[in-house]
C-alpha positions as CSV (number, residue, x, y, z in Angstrom):
1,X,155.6,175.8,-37.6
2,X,153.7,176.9,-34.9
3,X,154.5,176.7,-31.3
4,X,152.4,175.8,-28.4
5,X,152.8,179.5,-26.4
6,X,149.7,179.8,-24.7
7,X,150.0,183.3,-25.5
8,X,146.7,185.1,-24.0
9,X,145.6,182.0,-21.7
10,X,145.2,181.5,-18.4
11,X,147.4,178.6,-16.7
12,X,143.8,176.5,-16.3
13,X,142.9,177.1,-20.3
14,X,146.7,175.7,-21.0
15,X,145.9,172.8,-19.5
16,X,142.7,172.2,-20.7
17,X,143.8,173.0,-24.0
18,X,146.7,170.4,-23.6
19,X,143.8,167.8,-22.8
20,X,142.0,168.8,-26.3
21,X,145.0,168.6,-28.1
22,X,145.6,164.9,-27.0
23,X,141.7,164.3,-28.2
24,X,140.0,164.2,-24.6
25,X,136.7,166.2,-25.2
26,X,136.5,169.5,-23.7
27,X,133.5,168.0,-21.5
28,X,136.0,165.1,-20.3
29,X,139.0,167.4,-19.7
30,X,136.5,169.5,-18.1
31,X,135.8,166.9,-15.6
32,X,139.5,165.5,-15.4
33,X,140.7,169.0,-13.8
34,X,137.3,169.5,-11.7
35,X,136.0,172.4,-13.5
36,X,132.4,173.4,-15.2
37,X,131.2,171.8,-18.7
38,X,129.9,175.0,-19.4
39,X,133.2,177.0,-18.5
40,X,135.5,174.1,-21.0
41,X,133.2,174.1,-23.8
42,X,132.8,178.1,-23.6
43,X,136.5,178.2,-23.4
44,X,136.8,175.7,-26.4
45,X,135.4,178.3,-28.9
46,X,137.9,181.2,-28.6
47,X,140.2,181.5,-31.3
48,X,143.5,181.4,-29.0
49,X,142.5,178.5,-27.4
50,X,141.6,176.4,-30.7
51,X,145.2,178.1,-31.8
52,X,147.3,176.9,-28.8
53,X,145.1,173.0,-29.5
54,X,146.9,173.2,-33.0
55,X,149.8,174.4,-31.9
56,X,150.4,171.7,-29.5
57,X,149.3,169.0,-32.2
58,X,151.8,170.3,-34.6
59,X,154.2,170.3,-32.1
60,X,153.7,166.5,-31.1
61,X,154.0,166.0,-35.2
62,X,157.0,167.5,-35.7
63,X,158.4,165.3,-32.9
64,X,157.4,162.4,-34.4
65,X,158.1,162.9,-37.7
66,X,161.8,163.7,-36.3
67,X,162.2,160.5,-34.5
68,X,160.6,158.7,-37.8
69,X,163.4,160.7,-39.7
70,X,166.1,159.6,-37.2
71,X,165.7,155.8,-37.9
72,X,165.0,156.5,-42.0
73,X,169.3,154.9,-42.8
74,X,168.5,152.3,-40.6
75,X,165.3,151.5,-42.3
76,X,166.7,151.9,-45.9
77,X,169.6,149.5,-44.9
78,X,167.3,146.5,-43.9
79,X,165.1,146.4,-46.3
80,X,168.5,146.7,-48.5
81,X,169.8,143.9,-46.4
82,X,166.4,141.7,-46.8
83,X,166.2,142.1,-50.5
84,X,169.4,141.2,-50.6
85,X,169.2,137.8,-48.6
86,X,169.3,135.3,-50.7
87,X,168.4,132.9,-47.7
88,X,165.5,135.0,-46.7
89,X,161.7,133.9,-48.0
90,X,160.3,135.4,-51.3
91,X,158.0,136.8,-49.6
92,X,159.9,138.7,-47.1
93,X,162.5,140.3,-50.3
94,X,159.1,141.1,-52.5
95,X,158.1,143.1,-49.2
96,X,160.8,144.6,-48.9
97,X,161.6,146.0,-52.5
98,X,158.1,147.2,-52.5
99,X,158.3,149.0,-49.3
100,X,161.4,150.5,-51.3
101,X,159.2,151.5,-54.1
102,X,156.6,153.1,-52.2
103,X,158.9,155.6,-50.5
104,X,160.2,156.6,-53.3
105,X,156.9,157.1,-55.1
106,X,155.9,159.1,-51.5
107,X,158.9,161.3,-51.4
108,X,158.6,162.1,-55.5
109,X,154.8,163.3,-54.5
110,X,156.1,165.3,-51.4
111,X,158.5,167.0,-53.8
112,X,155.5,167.3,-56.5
113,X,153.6,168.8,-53.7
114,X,156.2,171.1,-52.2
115,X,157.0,172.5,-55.8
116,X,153.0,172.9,-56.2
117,X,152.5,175.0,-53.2
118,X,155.7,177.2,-53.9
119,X,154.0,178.0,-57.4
120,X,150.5,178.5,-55.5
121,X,152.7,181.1,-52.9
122,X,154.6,182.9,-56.1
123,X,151.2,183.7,-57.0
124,X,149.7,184.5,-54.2
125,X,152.6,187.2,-53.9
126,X,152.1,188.7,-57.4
127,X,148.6,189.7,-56.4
């Protein structure tokens, strides 16, 4: 995964480029740290600074997707629990179980897809 490095920026595209990556436009980050248009939407077309924008995206991804990961038992366990309730409405248990169903059906495509792109990589290799 890539990692925000700033490798090859100055201290000024860095934090520019941190503005970008949150979604302010070059031209409002621009004026957020008092410097030219001109100089933040020239700066926006090199190819490091459109790298470090997705590396700092994919970094604030991973984050979430790790804290999203951290409450996944918890999750599992009350739904469990509200499908489970015999006390709790229909509506609430039929929400639940297909909540259920959906992550399963999600994590059976994420596996589909994983196993998809490792065939599209052995071949890639044997080229």
């Amino acid at each position: 995964m890539p990692r925000a490095t700033g490798k090859g920026l100055s201290a000024a595209q860095r934090n520019l480029a941190a503005l970008v990556a949150t979604g302010v436009s070059p031209t409002a980050a621009a004026a957020m740290l008092g410097m030219s248009e001109r100089t933040a939407r020239a700066w926006a077309t090199l190819p490091a600074f459109a790298a470090e924008v997705d590396a700092i995206q994919a970094d604030v991804v991973a984050r979430a997707k790790r804290k999203l990961r951290s409450y996944c038992d918890q999750a599992c366990e009350t739904l469990a629990s509200v499908m489970g309730d015999a006390t709790a409405a229909p509506s609430a248990r039929v929400q639940a179980a297909s909540k259920v169903l959906d992550a399963v059906l999600r994590l059976d495509e994420a596996e589909r897809i994983t196993a998809l792109e490792a065939a599209v990589r052995e071949l890639q290799e044997a080229r």
